[in-house]
N, C-alpha and C positions, 0 to 999 in steps of 0.2 A: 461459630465465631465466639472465641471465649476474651471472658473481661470488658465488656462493651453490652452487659444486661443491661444496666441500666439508661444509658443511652438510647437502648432500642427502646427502651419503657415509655421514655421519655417522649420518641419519635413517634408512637404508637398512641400516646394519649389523644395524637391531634388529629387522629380518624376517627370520623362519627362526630365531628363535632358541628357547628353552626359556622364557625371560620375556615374560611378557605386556608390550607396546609400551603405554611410560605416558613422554608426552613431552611438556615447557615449550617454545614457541617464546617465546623474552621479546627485549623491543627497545625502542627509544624511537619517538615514533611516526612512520608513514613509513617505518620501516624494511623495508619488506615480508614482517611475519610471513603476513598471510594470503594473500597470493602464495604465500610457503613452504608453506604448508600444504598448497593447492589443486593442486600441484605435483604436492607427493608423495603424495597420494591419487590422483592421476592413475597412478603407476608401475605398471608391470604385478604385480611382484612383493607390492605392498601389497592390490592386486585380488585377488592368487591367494591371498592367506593372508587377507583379510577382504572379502568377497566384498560383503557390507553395510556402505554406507557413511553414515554422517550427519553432516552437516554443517549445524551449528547455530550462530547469531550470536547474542550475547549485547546488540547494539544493541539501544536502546530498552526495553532490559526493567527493568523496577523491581523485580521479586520475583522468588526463585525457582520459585515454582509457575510463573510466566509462561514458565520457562526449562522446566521441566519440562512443560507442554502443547505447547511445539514440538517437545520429545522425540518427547512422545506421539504427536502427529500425523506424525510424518519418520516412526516404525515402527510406523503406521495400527493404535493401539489405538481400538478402540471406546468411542463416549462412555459407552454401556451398562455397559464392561468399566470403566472410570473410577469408575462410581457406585456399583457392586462393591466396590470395594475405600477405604477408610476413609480414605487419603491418597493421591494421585496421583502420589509419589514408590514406593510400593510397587509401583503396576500397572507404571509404568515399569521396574523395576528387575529385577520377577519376567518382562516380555518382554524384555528386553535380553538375559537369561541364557539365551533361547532362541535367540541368536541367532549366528554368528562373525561379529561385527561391529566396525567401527571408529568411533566418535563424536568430533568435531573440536567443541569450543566453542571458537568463536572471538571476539574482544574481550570476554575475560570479566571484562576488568578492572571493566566495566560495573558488574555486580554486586559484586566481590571487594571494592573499594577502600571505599565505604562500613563502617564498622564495625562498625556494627549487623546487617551481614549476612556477614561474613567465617566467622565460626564453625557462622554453618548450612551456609555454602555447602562449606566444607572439609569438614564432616562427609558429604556430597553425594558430594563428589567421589571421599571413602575408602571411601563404597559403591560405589561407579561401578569402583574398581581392584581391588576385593574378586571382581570377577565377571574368574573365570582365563580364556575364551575372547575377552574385549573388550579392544579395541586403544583407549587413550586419548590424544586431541593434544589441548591447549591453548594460544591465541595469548593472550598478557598485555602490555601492554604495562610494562613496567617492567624491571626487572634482579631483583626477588623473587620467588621461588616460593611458591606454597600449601601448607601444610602440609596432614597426610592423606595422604598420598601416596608411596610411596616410586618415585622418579624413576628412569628406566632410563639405568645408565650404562655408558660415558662421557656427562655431562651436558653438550646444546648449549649451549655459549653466548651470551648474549646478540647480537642480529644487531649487526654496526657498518657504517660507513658503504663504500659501494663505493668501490672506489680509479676513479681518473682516468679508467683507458683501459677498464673495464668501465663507468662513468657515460655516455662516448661509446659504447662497444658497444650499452647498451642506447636510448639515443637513436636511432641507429641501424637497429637492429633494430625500432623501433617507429613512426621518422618516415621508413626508407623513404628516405634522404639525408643525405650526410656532413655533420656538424658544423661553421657559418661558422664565421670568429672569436668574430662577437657569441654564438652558442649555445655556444661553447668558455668564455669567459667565463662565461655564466651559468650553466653545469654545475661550473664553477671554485667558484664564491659559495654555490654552495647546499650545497656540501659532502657529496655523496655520495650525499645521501639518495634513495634510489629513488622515493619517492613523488614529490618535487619536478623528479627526471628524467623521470617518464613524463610529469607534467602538462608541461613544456615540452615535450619529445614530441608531445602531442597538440595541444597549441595550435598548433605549426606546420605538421603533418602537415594538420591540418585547416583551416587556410590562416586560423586566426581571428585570425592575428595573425603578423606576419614577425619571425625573432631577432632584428633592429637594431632595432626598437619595444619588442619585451619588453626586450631588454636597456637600451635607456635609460629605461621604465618604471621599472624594478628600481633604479635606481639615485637612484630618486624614493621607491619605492612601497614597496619590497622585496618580503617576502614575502606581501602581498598580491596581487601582480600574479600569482601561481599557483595558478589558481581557475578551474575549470570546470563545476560545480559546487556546490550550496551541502551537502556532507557532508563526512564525513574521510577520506574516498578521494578525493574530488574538488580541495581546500581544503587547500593546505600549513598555513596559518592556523589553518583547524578542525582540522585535527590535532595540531597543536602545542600550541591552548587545550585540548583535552580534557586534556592532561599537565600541564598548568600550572593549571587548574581542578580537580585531583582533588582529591578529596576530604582525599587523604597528604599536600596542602601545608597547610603551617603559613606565617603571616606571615613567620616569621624564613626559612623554606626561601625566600620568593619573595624577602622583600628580598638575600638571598643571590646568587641567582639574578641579579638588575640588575646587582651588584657586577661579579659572573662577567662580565657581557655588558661591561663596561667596560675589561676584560681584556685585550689583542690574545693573551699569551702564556699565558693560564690564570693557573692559582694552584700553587705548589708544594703536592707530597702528603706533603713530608717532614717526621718530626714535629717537629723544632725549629720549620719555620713553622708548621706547624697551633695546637703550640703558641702560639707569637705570636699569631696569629690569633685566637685562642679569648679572649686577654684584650682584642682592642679589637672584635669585632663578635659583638654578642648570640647564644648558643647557636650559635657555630658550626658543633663540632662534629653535632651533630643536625639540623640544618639541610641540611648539606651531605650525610647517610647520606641524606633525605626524595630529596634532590636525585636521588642516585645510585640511589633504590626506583624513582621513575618514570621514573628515561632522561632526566632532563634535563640531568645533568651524567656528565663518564664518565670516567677514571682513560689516560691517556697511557703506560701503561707500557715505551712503545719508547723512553724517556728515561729519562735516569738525573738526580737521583732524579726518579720517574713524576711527571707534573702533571695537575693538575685542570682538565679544559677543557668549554666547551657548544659546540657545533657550530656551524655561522656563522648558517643560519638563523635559531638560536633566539637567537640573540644579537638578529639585525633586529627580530624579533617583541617581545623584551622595550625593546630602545632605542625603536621605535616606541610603545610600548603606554601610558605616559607621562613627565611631568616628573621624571628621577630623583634631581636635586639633593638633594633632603632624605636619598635613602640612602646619598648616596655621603661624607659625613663622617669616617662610622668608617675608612672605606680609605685616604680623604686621610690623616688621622691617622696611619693605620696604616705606611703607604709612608713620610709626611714621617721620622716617627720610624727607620725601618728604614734609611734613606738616611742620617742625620745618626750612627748608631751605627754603620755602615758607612760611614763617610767613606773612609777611607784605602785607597785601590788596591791599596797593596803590603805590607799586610796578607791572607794567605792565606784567611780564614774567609769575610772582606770581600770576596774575590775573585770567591771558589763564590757565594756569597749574590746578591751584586747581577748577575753577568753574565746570571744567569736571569732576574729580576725587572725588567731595565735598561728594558723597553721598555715593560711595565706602568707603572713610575715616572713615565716621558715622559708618557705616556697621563692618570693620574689629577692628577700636576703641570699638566699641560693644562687638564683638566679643574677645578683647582683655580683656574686661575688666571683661567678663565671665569665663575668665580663674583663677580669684582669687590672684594670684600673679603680683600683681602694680607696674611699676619700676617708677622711677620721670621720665623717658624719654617720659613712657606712658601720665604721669600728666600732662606733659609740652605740648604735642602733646597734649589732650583733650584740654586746653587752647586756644593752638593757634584755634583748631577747632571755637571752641566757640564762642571765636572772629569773623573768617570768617564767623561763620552765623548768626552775629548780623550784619556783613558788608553787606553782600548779601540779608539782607531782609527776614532771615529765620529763625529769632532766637530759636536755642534749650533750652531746660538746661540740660535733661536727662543727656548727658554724663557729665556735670560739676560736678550736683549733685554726680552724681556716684563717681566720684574722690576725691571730699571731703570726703566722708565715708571712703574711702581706704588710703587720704594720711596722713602721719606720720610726714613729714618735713612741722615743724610752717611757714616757708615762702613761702614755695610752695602752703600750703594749703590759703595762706595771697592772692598770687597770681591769685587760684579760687573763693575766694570771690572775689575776683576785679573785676574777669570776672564774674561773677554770678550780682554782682553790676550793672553794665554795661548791660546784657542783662534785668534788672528790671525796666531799666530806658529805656531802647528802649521798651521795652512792656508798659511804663506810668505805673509799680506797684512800686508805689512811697515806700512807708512803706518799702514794701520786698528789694528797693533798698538802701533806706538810712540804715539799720540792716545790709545787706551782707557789704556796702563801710566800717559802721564802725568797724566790724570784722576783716575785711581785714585791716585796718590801727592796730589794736590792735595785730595783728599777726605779724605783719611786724616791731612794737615795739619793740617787746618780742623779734624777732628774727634779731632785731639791725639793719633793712633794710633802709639806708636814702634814698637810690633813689627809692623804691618801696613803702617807706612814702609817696614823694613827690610827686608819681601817685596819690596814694591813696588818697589825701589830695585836688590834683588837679580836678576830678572826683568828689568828693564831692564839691567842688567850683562849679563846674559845673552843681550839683547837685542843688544846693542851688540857683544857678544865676535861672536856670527853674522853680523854684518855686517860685520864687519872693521874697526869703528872701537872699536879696543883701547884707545889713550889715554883716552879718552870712558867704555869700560866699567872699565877701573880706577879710574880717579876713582871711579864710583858705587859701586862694590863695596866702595873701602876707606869708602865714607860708611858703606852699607852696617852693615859690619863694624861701624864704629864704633858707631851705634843697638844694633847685638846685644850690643857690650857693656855699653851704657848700662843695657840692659832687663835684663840678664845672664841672657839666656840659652842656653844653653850648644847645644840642639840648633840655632838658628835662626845661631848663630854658626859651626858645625862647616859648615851649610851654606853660606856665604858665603866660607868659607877652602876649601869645595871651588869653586865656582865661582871663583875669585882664581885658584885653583892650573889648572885648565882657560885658563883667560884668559894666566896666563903660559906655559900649555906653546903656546900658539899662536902667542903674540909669540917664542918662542925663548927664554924669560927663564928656562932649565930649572932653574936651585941655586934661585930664589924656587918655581917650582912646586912643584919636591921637596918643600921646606919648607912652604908651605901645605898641601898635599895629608897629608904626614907629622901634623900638626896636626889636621887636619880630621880625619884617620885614628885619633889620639891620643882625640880628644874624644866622637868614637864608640863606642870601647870603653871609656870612663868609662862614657858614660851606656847602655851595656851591649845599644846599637842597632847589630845584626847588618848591619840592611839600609844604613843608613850607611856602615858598614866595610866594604861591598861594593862602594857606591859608589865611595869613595876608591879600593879597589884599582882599581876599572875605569880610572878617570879615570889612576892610577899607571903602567897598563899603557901609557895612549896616548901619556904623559912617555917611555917604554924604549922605546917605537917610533920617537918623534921622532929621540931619541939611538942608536938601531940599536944598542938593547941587546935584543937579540930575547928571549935565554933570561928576564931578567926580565921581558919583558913579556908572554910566555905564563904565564910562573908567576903575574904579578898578574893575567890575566884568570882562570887556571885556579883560583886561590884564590877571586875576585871568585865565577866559577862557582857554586862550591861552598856558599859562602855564599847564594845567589841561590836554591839548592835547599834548604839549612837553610832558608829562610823562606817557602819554596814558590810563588816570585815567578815565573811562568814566559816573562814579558816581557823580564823580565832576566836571564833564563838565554839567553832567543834574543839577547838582545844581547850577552853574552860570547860566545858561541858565535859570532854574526857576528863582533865582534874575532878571535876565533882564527884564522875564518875567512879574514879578511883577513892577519893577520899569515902564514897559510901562503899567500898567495897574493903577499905581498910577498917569501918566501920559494921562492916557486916550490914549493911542495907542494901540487900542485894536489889529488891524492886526496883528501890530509887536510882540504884547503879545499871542495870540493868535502860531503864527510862533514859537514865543521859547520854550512855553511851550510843543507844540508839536513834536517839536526838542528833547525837553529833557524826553519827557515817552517815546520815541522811544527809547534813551540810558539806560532809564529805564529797558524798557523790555529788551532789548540786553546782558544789567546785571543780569537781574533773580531780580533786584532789586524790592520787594514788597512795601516797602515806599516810595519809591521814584515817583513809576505809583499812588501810591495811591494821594500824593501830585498833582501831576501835571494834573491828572484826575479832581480833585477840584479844580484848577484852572482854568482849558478851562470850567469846570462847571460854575464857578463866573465869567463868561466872557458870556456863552449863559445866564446866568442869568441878567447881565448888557445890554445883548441888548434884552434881555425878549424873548429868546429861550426858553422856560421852558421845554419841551420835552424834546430837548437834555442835556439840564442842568440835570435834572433828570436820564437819562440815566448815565452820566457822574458819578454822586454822587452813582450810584445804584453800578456801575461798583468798585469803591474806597471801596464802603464799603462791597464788598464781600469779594475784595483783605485785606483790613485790620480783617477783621473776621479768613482768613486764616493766618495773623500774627499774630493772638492772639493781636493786638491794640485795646485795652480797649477806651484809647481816641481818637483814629482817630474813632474807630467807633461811640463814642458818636458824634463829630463832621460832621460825614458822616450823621448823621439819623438828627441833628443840622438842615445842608441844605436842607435837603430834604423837614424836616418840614416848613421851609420858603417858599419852591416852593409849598407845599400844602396850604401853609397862600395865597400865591399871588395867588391860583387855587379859593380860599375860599373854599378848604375842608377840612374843620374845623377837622372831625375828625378822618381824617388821619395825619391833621399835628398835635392832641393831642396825639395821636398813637407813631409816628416817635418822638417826642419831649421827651415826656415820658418819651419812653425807653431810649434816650440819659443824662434824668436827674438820669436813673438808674446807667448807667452806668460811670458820672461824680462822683456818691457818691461813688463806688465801683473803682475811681480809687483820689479817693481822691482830687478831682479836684475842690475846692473852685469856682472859676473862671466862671467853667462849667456849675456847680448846679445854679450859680445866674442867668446866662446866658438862662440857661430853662426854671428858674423859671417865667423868666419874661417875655419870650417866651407865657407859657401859662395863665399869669397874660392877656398880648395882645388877646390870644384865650377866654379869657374867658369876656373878656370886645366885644369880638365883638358879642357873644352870649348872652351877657346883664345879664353875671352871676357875677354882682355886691361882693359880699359879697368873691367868689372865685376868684375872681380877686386882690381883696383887700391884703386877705391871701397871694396868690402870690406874689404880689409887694414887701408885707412886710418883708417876707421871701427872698428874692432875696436881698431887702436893707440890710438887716443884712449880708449877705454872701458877697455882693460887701468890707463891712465896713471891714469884715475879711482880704477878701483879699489884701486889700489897706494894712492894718498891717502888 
């Protein structure tokens, strides 16, 4: 029996002791209590101290007398001695006491769970511990014990699912042959559960079916395809319905339950959500304790804060079992609302809340949006999603796009192109972002929107500063501007004099940046917005870089910092820290460079942030490249450019494959860094990136002049000058 040592350890401390052995195996089902059981009445030690053993199943039985004439006959009372005595719980009870014995009732939930029988049977079982020579096991399926009883402790705990590599041991051990993919896979799906390992186990061992059939079955069938029998030993299926048919659910436990299986991440157990919780879906709280009696849901506590999850099976079983659209209402509600009050990213409460929940959202937003009937609350909730997963380094569109096909309101739909704008420009798909920004400003015309102009208009300023066509984005910015004054208002305007002041530190126009940024700085600390005034300083710091005023431009990242931890923004803590990072690297302080940038992928990863590790990975890379690390540098770059691959970053990864080809230029292998180069000049053309292409071109203009390919190098140079000529325009 592998994965359940310690268990046995557990079970085995309480032989040889001074208290009589009174023990709960509790679990959800599948879990292999009475495997456990069977085990450990096996051990020699349990033999030598209870020399008589019985083992009694509570299957099929309807009463306790039924329960009590299997007694009788496992410790051959006579029917004679039965008719004796006045109740057939006495004659049992007066031989038991004859005897050093051990009695295992096992699946007693049989009986227990019923109500009408709970209080005889507890009363039962405090006779049963009342006799000092007998050794008592019970298998239950649930996480609640019987009262009557006083349990021997330290008390086991409920069995949980087997980790990974004891799932294959026990395959293994029982099919006699290592684990394909496809059996790796289906051991993956079924989440641990032992009973669901042996039946695939046997199915293959016994040749009634090969893993690449179950495993595409499963993926049709699910947990029905685990059945070799029609019992609960046999039947992941019947095993799972006896928990889900007990008697301890209540409607609101089982529609709870559908919800759970809609899940991919659980449910938070912390009480502000539960709270939440309790006022949009009927009797939660009670609901989910049912849930948690019989093993159908179970508490995650290796998280902080712990979550509420049902294991994947039981997910299949309930998604299969049928139409759940009618329960899943309350939680659309639930989510849209928790999403639109949690709009704002860089709001800290906002932070912690949704990074947990972000992939439930996707999920029930999904699921909402399959229903066919769209309300704007839906719209507006896709949005803000959208937003959060261009914030968190995960940008979708699926759901945005969706919502634009369904909305009917010109502003709302102005609204998703903006977001749609926005996540094309964090992917670098330049074309597709500049077509959604100007749709969105064309919708927001028509439908008379000045302050959703002034985004619009703002965002394309923005748009325009990243591409180098500065004339283009000042114009739009001071339009811009001017909307925010019409509208007057004061935060949407602070933002525009920061974007203006960014735009002129780029063109060189340093006294106008100072002055915008100083303003935009000014207007922030009216309206008494920290994170604001953070901003400004950053953008301030990048103005003392331009002008190699170093001391003030550590001081405005080191202040921007500081600020960025007053509001518990940890994105923006890695993003000052990367400035500093840079500014000691333009300094040649590699240690200190070195220190922050590792400081800030640490807040990186902490965020789930994918661009931001990608960043700072490239940096300690251009840092082992400066002190001619190339190993690690290489590592570094290899590590950025998977992570952007998994962003869908078109240009980080042309610029990851960039460096790499330089670390194979300084290795001199030639050609892998025409390889790594290459495909980055592919992918500068495909993301329209002027800049990029020349940047390669001349890249391998260099590779080809060190291989004395004269006439190919030529080509290259020349072609790179025309593209530089472009983008100076």
């Amino acid at each position: 029996m592998v994965g359940r040592e310690k268990e046995m350890e557990l079970l085995i401390s309480h032989i040889g002791t001074q208290e009589p052995l009174r023990i709960a195996i509790l679990g959800a089902g599948g879990m292999g209590k009475t495997t456990l059981a069977l085990h450990f009445l096996r051990k020699e030690e349990v033999s030598n101290q209870y020399p008589k053993q019985l083992f009694i199943s509570c299957e099929g039985k309807a009463s306790l007398d039924q329960l009590l004439l299997d007694i009788a006959t496992a410790i051959q009372i006579h029917p004679e001695q039965l008719q004796e005595k006045k109740h057939i719980q006495d004659a049992v009870l007066e031989e038991l006491r004859k005897h050093a014995a051990i009695i295992c009732v096992d699946n007693m939930e049989t009986l227990w769970e019923p109500l009408e029988m709970q209080e005889q049977l507890e009363q039962f079982l405090n006779y049963l511990s009342d006799i000092p020579g007998l050794g008592l096991l019970i298998t239950l399926r649930g996480n609640q014990r019987p009262n009557g009883v006083t349990w021997s402790h330290p008390l086991l705990r409920p069995l949980s699912p087997l980790k990974r590599e004891e799932s294959l041991q026990t395959f293994q051990n029982i099919a006699q042959q290592p684990a394909t993919d496809a059996t790796q896979n289906l051991i993956q799906e079924v989440g641990g559960i032992p009973l669901a390992v042996t039946l695939i186990a046997h199915l293959i061992r016994d040749e009634i079916e090969s893993s690449e059939s179950l495993w595409s079955r499963w993926q049709h069938e699910k947990t029905s395809v685990l059945q070799t029998a029609k019992n609960r030993l046999s039947s992941l299926d019947i095993s799972i319905s006896l928990s889900f048919n007990s008697p301890r659910m209540t409607p609101e436990a089982k529609s709870l339950l559908y919800l759970l299986s809609y899940l991919p991440d659980g449910f938070s157990n912390s009480v502000e959500m539960l709270k939440k919780a309790n006022d949009y879906i009927p009797q939660f709280r009670e609901a989910l304790k049912i849930l948690r009696t019989v093993a159908l849901a179970q508490i995650e506590e290796t998280l902080t804060p712990s979550r509420i999850h049902i294991l994947s099976p039981i997910k299949h079983f309930c998604l299969q079992l049928k139409d759940l659209d009618s329960y899943l209402e309350p939680i659309i509600v639930f989510y849209r609302d928790l999403i639109q009050r949690y709009h704002n990213p860089t709001d800290t409460q906002a932070y912690f809340i949704i990074i947990q929940e972000f992939y439930n959202i996707s999920c029930i937003l999904q699921a909402d949006i399959g229903k066919g009937q769209y309300a704007i609350a839906s719209i507006q909730a896709v949005i803000d999603w959208t937003r959060w997963s261009i914030f968190l380094g995960r940008p979708s569109d699926v759901l945005i796009k969706k919502a634009i096909r369904h909305c009917e309101d010109i502003g709302l739909q102005g609204s998703c192109y903006n977001t749609l704008g926005r996540l094309f420009m964090y992917r670098r798909q330049m074309a597709e972002a500049e077509e959604a920004l100007q749709k969105a400003l064309a919708l927001h015309k028509e439908a008379d929107n000045i302050l959703n102009q002034a985004d619009d208009l703002g965002i394309l300023g923005a748009f325009y500063t990243d591409r180098g066509q500065l004339k283009k984005a000042e114009k739009i910015l001071q339009k811009a501007l001017k909307l925010n004054n019409q509208a007057q208002n004061a935060t949407v305007q602070a933002e525009s004099l920061g974007r203006l002041g960014e735009l002129y530190t780029r063109s060189n126009q340093l006294k106008k940046a100072e002055k915008a940024l100083q303003e935009a700085l000014e207007l922030h600390k009216q309206n008494q917005d920290v994170y604001g005034q953070a901003h400004d300083l950053y953008r301030l710091g990048y103005l003392y870089m331009q002008r190699t005023q170093l001391e003030e431009a550590e001081k405005a990242f080191g202040e921007a910092l500081e600020l960025y931890k007053e509001v518990r923004n940890a994105i923006d803590q890695a993003n000052s820290l990367g400035s500093l990072g840079g500014l000691y690297i333009h300094s040649d302080q590699l240690k200190k460079a070195e220190k922050a940038f590792g400081e800030a992928l640490e807040l990186y990863k902490e965020a789930q942030n994918v661009k931001g590790q990608t960043f700072a990975l490239e940096r300690l890379g251009d840092i082992c490249i400066c002190r001619d690390q190339l190993e690690e540098a290489e590592k570094a770059f290899g590590e950025a450019l998977e992570l952007n691959k998994e962003a869908q970053n078109i240009q980080g990864q042309a610029y990851g494959l960039e460096r790499l080809g330089d670390i194979y230029i300084r290795r001199h292998q030639l050609e892998e860094a025409e390889k790594a180069i290459g495909e980055a000049l592919e992918l500068d053309k495909e993301a329209q990136n002027v800049q990029g292409q020349a940047f390669g071109l001349g890249k391998l203009g260099y590779i080809y002049m060190q291989r004395n390919q004269l006439e190919e190098a030529e080509k290259a140079f020349g072609e790179a000058l025309e593209l530089y000529k472009e983008a100076q325009n």
